[in-house]
N, C-alpha and C positions, 0 to 999 in steps of 0.2 A: 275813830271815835265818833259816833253818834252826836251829831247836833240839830235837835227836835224840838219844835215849838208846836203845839198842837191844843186848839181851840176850839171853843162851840163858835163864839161869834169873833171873827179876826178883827174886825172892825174896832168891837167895843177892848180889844184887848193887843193893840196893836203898838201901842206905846212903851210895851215890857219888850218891844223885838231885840233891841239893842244890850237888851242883858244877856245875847247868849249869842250875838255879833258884835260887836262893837262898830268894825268899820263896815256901810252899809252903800253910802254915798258913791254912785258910777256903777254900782254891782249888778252885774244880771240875771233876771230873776225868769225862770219858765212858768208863764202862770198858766196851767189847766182850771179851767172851767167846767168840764163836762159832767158833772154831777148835776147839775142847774138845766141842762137838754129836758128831762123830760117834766121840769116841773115848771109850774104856772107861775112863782114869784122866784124873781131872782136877783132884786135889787141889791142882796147881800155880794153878789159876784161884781159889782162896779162901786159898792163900796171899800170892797177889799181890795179891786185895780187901787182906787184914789188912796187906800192906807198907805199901802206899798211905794209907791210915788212919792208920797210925803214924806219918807223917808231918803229919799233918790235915789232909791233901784229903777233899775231899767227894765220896763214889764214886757215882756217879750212871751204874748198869748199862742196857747198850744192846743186845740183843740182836737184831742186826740181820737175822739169817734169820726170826724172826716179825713184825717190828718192821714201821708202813706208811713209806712215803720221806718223807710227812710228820713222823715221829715223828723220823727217821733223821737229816731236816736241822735241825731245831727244837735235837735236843741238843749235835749236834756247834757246834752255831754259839752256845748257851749257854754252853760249857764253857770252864774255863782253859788243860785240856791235853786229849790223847786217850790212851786203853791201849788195845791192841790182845794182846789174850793168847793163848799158845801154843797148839797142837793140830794138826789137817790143814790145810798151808797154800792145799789146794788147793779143799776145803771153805770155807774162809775166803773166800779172791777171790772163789769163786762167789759167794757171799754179799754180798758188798761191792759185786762189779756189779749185780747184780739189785737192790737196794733204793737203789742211787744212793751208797752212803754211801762207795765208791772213790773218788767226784771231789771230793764236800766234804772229806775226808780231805786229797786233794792241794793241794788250796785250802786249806784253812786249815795246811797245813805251809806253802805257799809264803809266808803270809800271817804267818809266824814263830810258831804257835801249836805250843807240847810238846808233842811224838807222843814214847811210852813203846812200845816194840814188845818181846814177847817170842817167842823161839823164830820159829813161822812170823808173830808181827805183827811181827818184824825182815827174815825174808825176802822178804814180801809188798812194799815197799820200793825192792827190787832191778828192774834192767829188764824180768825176764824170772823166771820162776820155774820151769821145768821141770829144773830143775839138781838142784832138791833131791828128783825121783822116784825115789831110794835113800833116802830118810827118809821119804816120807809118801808114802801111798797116793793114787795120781790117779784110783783108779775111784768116790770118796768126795763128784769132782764131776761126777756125770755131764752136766750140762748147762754145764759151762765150756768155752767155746771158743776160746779164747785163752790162754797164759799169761801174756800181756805182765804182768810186774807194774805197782804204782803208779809204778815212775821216778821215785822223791823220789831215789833217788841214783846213781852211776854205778859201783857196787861191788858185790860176791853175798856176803852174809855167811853163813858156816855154819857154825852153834850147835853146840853141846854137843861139842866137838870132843876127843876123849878122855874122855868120860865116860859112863858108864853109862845107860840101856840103846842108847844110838847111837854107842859105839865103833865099831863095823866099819859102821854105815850114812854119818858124815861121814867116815870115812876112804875111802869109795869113792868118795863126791861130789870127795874132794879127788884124787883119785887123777885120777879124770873128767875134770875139767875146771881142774887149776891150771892148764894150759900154755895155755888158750883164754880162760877166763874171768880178770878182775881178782877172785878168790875171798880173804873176810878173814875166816881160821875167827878162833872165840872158846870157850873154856870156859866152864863155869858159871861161873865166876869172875872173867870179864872184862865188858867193856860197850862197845860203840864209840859215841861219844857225837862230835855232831857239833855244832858252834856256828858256824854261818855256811856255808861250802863245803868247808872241812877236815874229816875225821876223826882222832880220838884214841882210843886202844885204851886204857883203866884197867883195872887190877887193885884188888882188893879187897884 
């Protein structure tokens, strides 16, 4: 059974975790960063350590573009839940292929283990990630060659939808592609959280 929490901003929406965990306190948690490598503001990756914490999970950071595949499956297969935090989604997948840590990711979500996805770790997710080349730069991976995302689900979620600084870049994604794509914007304010094959859209 799928248990997914997946948000634009974790931070502003981090107080609904416990609706789709209950017991959180001791738990250990794989936090990947690596979406945040190629861009110039990142302070949302150390507000999302401190969310996490506040909770009393045990953040236990994976940096998986230095990280060897050894390292990459030993943690994820340690862990209680995974975070996968915002930045270039496209930066990320390269990332996640190349060190292996996309398939143990898939495997341990099919395997019902909490994936926490922020910004691009909620898009990454979706079947297919090229939808979101109006919000993130794709020359960031130069050696990806595929977009296919992870396909944990059968929806394209696109974050920050009315909010500052990606007003007019999810408003073009949605423009794009609602009539082709199943597209489920979300504000900083929202979370689609998934418990089994459903999804559920909360507000803060």
């Amino acid at each position: 059974m799928k248990k997914l929490f997946l948000s634009s901003s974790f931070v502003d929406t981090a107080s609904l975790l416990n609706t789709l965990e209950a017991t959180l306190t001791g738990r250990t948690v794989t936090f990947i960063p690596t979406a945040a490598v190629p861009e110039t503001y990142d302070a949302y990756v150390h507000a999302g350590r401190q969310a996490l914490e506040k909770w009393g999970l045990i953040v236990q950071e994976l940096e998986v573009s230095t990280a060897s595949s050894e390292e990459v499956a030993a943690k994820l297969q340690q862990s209680d839940l995974i975070y996968v935090s915002g930045g270039n989604t496209f930066f990320l997948l390269q990332e996640l292929r190349r060190s292996g840590a996309a398939k143990w990711i898939q495997a341990h979500i099919q395997e019902g283990k909490m994936y926490i996805g922020e910004s691009a770790g909620s898009i990454i997710l979706a079947p297919d990630i090229a939808y979101v080349k109006a919000m993130d730069d794709c020359a960031a991976a130069p050696d990806l060659s595929s977009y296919e995302g992870l396909n944990a689900i059968d929806f394209y979620p696109v974050p920050h939808v009315g909010c500052a600084p990606f007003v007019e870049s999810a408003a073009q994604v949605m423009d794009e592609y609602q009539s082709t794509l199943p597209l489920v914007p979300i504000t900083n304010s929202q979370v689609i959280i998934m418990d089994g094959e459903q999804y559920r859209i909360s507000n803060i």
